[in-house]
py3Dmol code that shows the C-alpha trace and the ligand (Angstrom):
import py3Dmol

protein = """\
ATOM      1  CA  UNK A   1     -24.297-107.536  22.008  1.00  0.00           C
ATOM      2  CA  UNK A   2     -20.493-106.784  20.797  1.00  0.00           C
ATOM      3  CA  UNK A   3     -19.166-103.198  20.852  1.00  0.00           C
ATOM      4  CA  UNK A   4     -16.511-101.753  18.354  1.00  0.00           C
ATOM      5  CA  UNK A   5     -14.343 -99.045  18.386  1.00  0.00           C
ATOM      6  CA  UNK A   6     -14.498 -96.165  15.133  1.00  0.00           C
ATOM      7  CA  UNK A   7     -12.846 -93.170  13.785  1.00  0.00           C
ATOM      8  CA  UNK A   8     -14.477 -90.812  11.579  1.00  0.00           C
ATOM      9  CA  UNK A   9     -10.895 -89.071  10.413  1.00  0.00           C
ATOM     10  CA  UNK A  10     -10.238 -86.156   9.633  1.00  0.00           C
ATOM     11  CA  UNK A  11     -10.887 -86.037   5.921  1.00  0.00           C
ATOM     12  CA  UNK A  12     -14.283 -86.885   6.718  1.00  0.00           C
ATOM     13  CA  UNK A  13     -14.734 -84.450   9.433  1.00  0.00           C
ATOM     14  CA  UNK A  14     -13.096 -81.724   7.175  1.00  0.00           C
ATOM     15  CA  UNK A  15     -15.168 -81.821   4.322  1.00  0.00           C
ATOM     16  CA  UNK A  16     -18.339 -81.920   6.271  1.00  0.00           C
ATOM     17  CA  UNK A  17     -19.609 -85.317   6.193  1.00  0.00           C
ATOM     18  CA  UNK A  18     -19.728 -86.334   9.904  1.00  0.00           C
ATOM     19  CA  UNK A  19     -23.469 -86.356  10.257  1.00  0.00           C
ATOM     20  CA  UNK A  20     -23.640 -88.310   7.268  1.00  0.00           C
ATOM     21  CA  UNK A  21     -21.676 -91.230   8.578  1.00  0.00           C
ATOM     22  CA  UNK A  22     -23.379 -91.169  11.515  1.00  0.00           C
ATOM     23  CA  UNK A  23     -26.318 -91.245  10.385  1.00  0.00           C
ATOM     24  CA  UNK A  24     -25.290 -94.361   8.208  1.00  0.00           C
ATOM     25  CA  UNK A  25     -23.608 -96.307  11.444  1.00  0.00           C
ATOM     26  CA  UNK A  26     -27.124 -95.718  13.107  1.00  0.00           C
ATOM     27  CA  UNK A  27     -29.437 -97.201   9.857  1.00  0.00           C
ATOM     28  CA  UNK A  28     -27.183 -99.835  10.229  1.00  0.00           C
ATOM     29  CA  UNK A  29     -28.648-100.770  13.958  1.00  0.00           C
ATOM     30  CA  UNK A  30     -25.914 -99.652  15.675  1.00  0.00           C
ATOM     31  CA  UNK A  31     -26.071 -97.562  19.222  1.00  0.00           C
ATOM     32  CA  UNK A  32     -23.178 -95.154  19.947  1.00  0.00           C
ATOM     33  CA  UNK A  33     -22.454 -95.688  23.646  1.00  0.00           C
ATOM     34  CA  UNK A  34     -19.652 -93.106  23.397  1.00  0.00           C
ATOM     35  CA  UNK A  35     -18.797 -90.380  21.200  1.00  0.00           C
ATOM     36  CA  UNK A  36     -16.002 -87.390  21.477  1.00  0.00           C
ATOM     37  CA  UNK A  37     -14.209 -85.048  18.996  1.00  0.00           C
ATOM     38  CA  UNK A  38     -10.730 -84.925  19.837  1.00  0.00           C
ATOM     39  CA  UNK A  39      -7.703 -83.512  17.799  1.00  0.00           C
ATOM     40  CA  UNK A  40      -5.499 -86.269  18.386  1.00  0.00           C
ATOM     41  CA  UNK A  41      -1.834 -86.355  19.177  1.00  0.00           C
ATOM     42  CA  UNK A  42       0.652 -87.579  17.089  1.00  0.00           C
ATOM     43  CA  UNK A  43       1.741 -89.123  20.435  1.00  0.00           C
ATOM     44  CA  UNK A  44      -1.409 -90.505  20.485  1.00  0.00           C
ATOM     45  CA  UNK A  45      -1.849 -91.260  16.754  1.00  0.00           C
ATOM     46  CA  UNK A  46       1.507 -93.499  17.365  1.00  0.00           C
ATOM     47  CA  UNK A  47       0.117 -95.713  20.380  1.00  0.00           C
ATOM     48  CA  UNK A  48      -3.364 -96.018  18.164  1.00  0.00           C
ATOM     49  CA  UNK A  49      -1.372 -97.417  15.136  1.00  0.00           C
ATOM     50  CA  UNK A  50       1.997 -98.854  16.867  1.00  0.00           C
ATOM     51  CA  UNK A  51       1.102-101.976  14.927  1.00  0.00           C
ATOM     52  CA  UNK A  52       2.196-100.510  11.700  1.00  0.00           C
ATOM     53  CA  UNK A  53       5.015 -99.109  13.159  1.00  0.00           C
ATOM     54  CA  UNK A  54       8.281 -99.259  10.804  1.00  0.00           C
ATOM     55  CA  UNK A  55       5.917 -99.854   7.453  1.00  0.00           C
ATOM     56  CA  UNK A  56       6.334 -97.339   4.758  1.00  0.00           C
ATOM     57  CA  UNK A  57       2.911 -95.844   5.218  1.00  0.00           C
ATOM     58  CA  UNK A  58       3.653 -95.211   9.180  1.00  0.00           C
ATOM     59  CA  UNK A  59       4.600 -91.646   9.016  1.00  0.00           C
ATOM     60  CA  UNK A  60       2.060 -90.279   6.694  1.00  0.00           C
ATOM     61  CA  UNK A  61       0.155 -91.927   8.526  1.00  0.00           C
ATOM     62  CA  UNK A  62       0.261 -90.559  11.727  1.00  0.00           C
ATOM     63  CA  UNK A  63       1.126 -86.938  10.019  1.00  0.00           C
ATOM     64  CA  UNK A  64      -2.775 -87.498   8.135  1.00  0.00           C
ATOM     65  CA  UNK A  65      -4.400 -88.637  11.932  1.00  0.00           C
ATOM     66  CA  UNK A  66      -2.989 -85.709  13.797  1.00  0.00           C
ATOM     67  CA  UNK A  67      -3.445 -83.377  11.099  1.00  0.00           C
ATOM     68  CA  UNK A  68      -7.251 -82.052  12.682  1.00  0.00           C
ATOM     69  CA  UNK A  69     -10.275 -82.986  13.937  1.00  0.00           C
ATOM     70  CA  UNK A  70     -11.781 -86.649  14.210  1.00  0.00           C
ATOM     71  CA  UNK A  71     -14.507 -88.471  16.118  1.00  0.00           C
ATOM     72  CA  UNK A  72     -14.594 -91.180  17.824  1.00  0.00           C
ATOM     73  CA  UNK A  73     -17.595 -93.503  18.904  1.00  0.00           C
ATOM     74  CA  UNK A  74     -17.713 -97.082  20.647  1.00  0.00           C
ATOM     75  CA  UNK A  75     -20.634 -98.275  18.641  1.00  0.00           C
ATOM     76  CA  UNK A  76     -22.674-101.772  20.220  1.00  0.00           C
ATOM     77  CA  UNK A  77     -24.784-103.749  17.839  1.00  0.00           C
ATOM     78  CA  UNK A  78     -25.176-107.691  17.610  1.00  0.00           C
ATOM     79  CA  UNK A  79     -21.735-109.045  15.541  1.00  0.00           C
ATOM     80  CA  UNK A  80     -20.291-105.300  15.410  1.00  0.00           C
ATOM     81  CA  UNK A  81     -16.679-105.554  14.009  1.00  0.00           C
ATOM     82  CA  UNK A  82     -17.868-107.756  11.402  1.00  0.00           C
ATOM     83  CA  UNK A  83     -21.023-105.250  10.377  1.00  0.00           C
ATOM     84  CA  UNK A  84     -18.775-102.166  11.063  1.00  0.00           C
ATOM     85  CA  UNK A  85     -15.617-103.651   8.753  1.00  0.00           C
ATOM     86  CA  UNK A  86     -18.665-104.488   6.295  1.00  0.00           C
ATOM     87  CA  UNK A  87     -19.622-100.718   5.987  1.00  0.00           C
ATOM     88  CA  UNK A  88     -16.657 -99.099   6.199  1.00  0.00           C
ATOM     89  CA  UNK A  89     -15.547-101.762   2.900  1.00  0.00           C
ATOM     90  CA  UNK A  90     -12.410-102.069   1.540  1.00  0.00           C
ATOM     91  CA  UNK A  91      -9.168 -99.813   3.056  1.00  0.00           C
ATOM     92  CA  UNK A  92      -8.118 -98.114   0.019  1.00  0.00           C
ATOM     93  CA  UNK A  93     -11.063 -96.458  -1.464  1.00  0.00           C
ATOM     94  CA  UNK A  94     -10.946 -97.772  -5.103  1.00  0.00           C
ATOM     95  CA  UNK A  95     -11.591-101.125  -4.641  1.00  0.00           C
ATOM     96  CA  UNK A  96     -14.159-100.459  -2.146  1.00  0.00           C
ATOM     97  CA  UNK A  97     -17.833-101.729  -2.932  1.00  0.00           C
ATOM     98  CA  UNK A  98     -20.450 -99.628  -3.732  1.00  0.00           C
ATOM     99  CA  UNK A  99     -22.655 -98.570  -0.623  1.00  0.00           C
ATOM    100  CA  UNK A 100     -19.353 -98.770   1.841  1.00  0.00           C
ATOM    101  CA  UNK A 101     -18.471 -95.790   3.364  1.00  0.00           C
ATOM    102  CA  UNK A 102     -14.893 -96.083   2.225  1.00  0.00           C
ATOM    103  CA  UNK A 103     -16.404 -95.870  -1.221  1.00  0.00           C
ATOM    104  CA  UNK A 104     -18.194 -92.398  -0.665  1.00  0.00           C
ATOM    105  CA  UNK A 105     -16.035 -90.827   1.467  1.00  0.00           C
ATOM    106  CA  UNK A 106     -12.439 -92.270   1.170  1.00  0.00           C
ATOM    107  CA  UNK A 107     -10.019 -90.045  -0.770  1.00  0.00           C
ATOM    108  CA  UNK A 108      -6.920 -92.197  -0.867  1.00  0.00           C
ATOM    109  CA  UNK A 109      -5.715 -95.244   1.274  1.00  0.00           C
ATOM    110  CA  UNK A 110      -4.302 -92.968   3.948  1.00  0.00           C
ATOM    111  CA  UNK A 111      -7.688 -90.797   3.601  1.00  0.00           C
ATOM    112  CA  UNK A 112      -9.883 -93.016   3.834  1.00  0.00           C
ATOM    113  CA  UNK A 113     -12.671 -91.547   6.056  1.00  0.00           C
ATOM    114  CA  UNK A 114     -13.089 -94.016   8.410  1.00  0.00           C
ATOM    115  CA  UNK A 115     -11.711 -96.929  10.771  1.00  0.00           C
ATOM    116  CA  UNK A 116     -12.943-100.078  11.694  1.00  0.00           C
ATOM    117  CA  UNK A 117     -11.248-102.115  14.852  1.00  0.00           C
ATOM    118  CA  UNK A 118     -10.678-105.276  13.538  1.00  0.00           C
ATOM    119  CA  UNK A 119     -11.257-107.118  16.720  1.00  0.00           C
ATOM    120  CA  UNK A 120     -13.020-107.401  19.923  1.00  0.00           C
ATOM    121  CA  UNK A 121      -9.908-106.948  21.911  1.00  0.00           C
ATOM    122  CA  UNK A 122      -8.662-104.303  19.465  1.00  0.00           C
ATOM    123  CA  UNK A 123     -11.538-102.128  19.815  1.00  0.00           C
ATOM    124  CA  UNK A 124     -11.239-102.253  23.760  1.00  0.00           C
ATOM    125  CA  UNK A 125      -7.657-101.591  24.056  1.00  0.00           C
ATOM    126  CA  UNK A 126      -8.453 -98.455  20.845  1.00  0.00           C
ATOM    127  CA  UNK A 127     -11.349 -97.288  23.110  1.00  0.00           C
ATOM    128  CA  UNK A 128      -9.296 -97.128  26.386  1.00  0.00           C
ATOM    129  CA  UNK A 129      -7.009 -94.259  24.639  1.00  0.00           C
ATOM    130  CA  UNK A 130     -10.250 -92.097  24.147  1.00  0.00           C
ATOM    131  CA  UNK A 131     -12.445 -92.924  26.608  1.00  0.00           C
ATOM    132  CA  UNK A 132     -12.432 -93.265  30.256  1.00  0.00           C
ATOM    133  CA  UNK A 133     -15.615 -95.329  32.402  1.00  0.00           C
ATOM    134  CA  UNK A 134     -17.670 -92.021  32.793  1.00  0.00           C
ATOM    135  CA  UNK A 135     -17.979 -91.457  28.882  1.00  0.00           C
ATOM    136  CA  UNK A 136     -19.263 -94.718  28.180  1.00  0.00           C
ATOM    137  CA  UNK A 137     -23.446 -95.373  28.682  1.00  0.00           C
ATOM    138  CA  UNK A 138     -24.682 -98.727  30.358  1.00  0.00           C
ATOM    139  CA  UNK A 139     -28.198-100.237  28.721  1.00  0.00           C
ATOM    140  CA  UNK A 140     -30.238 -98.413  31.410  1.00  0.00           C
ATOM    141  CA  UNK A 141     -29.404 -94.566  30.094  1.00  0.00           C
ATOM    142  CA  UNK A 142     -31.662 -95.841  26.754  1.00  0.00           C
ATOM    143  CA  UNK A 143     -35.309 -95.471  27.196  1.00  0.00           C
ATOM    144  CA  UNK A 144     -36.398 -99.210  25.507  1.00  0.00           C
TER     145      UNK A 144
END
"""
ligand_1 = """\
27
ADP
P -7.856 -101.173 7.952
O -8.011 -99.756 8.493
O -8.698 -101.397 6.736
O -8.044 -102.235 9.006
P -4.962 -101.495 8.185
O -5.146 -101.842 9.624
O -4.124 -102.386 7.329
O -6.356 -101.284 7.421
O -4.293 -100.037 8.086
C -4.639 -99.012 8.979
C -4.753 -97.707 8.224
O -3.473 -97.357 7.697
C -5.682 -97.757 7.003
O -7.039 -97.560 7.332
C -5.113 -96.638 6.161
O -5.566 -95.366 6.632
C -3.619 -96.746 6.424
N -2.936 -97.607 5.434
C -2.944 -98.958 5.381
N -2.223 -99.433 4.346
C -1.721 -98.344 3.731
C -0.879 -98.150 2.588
N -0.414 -99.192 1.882
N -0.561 -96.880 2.224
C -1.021 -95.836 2.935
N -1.823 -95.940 4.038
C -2.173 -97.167 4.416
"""
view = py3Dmol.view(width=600, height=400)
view.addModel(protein, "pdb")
view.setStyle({"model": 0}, {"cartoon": {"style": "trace"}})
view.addModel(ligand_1, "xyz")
view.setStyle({"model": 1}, {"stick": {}})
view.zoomTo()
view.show()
C-alpha cells in the first residue's frame, strides 16, 4: 500500500464538482484515510508550492489556491502517485486525455481542478501542512 497526497482546488470546489471527483478517486480503488476542507492561506499556499517559487506562474498561483475553498485527502491504494498522476492527466487541461480529471474539470493550467503529489516523500511532507496524526485512519477503523 502507498498513500498520496490531493487537492481538489478551488475551481473544482466552486463550481460544484467535489462529489464528483471523489467519487472518481474512489472507482479508482482508492481509500481516503484523511479528508478536510480548508480555505488555505496564502502563507500556506507559499510553503505548499515553495518549489515554484520565483517562476512566472508563482503568484497567480498562490493568488488562485488561496482564493476559496479546497479539499484535501491522503488517498492509499497499491502504486498511488502513479494511479493518482494517471487520473488527474496532463497539468494544463488541453492536452489532457480524455477520461482524466484534468480533462473534465480543468479550466486553465492554473485552474486545473486538481493536484497530484508527485512523490512518496512529496505527498508526506504536502500532508504534514494539513493534517496532524489524529486526522489520519489506521487499517483497523475499515470494517474488511
Ligand atoms: P503538476 O501539478 O501537474 O505536478 P507542476 O508541479 O509543474 O504540475 O505545477 C504545479 C501547479 O502549478 C500546476 O498544477 C498548475 O496549477 C500550476 N502551473 C504549473 N505550470 C504553470 C504554468 N506554466 N502557468 C500557470 N500555472 C502553472
Amino acid at each position: 500500500m502507498e498513500r498520496t497526497f490531493s487537492i481538489i482546488k478551488p475551481n473544482a470546489v466552486a463550481a460544484g464538482h467535489t462529489g464528483k471527483i471523489i467519487d472518481s478517486i474512489l472507482e479508482r480503488g482508492f481509500r481516503i484515510v484523511a479528508m478536510r476542507m480548508v480555505y488555505m492561506s496564502r502563507n500556506t499556499a507559499a510553503k505548499f508550492y515553495a518549489v515554484h517559487y520565483g517562476k512566472e506562474f508563482y503568484g497567480r498561483l498562490l493568488d488562485f489556491m488561496s482564493s476559496g475553498a479546497s479539499v484535501v485527502m491522503l488517498l492509499e491504494r497499491e502504486d498511488a502517485v502513479n494511479e493518482l498522476r494517471m487520473l488527474a492527466g496532463h497539468t494544463d487541461p488541453a492536452q489532457a486525455e480524455e477520461g482524466t480529471l484534468r480533462r473534465h474539470f480543468g479550466e486553465s493550467v492554473t485552474r486545473n481542478g486538481i493536484h497530484a503529489a508527485d512523490g512518496v516523500e512529496n505527498a508526506r511532507r504536502e500532508a504534514a501542512l494539513f493534517f496532524t496524526e489524529d486526522d489520519i485512519m489506521d487499517a483497523g477503523y475499515f470494517p474488511s
